[in-house]
Each structure stands twice: as structure tokens, then as C-alpha cells.
C-alpha angles and dihedrals in degrees: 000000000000109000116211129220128201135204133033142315117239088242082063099049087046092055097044092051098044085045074065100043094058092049098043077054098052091045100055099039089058088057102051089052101035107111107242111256112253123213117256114241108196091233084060086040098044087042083053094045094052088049082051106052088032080062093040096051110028091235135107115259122201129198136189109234127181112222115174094340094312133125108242126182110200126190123216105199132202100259095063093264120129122212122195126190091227132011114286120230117191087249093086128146122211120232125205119232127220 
């Protein structure tokens, strides 16, 4: 007569916990290190988005930006550098071009 057993060794119940343990570590570590997400304000997004078509297309673009109640034209080139006509501050207001 075989007589059955059920339920697990010890070694399995070690490897399954350390299997959690490196995860719980790898876990934790990513969070503490990962950088806080910051809130997307549209100047930042439309400045990203003219870098992004002056790469894509090989051309200048240049957009209208409001800084402390002034008018600023900034160029993103095609090389990924922006170039403003006067310094940006993040208190910039987007204006809306004809």
C-alpha cells in the first residue's frame, strides 16, 4: 500500500518565500528611487512638442509664449536646442496663435 502526503517540504516553503523576498526587494528598492511625477502644464507641453516636430522635420519652429505678461518667441532647432528671445521663467502663459 503507497501512502500519499500532501502539502509542502520546508525546501519548498524557503524558496517560495525568498522568490518574495527578492521581489519585495526589488520592489522596494524601484520606489525609493523612482523621481516623483511632476504635473504637466500645456507651455512645458507645447515647448516639448516644437522640439519635437523641429527633430522630426529638420526645420525651425517657432512658437508665441506669454512670460510675465510679455510677449516671448522661442525656437526649437533641429538639433533638440531651444532658443528663446528672452529668458523663460515657469510662469509662462500660453498664447494662442491665429
Amino acid at each position: 500500500m503507497t501512502v500519499v502526503r500532501r502539502g509542502v517540504t520546508l525546501v519548498e516553503l524557503v524558496v517560495v518565500l525568498l522568490l518574495l523576498a527578492i521581489l519585495a526587494g526589488i520592489a522596494g528598492l524601484t520606489h525609493a528611487t523612482a523621481r516623483p511625477l511632476r504635473e504637466a502644464n500645456a507651455q512645458e507641453a507645447r515647448l516639448e512638442a516644437a522640439r519635437d516636430s523641429a527633430t522630426r522635420s529638420g526645420r525651425r519652429v517657432t512658437i508665441t509664449l506669454r512670460a510675465s505678461g510679455r510677449i516671448v518667441e522661442a525656437t526649437a532647432l533641429p538639433d533638440g536646442r531651444l532658443i528663446a528671445d528672452s529668458a523663460l521663467s515657469h510662469q509662462v502663459d500660453v498664447v494662442d496663435e491665429p
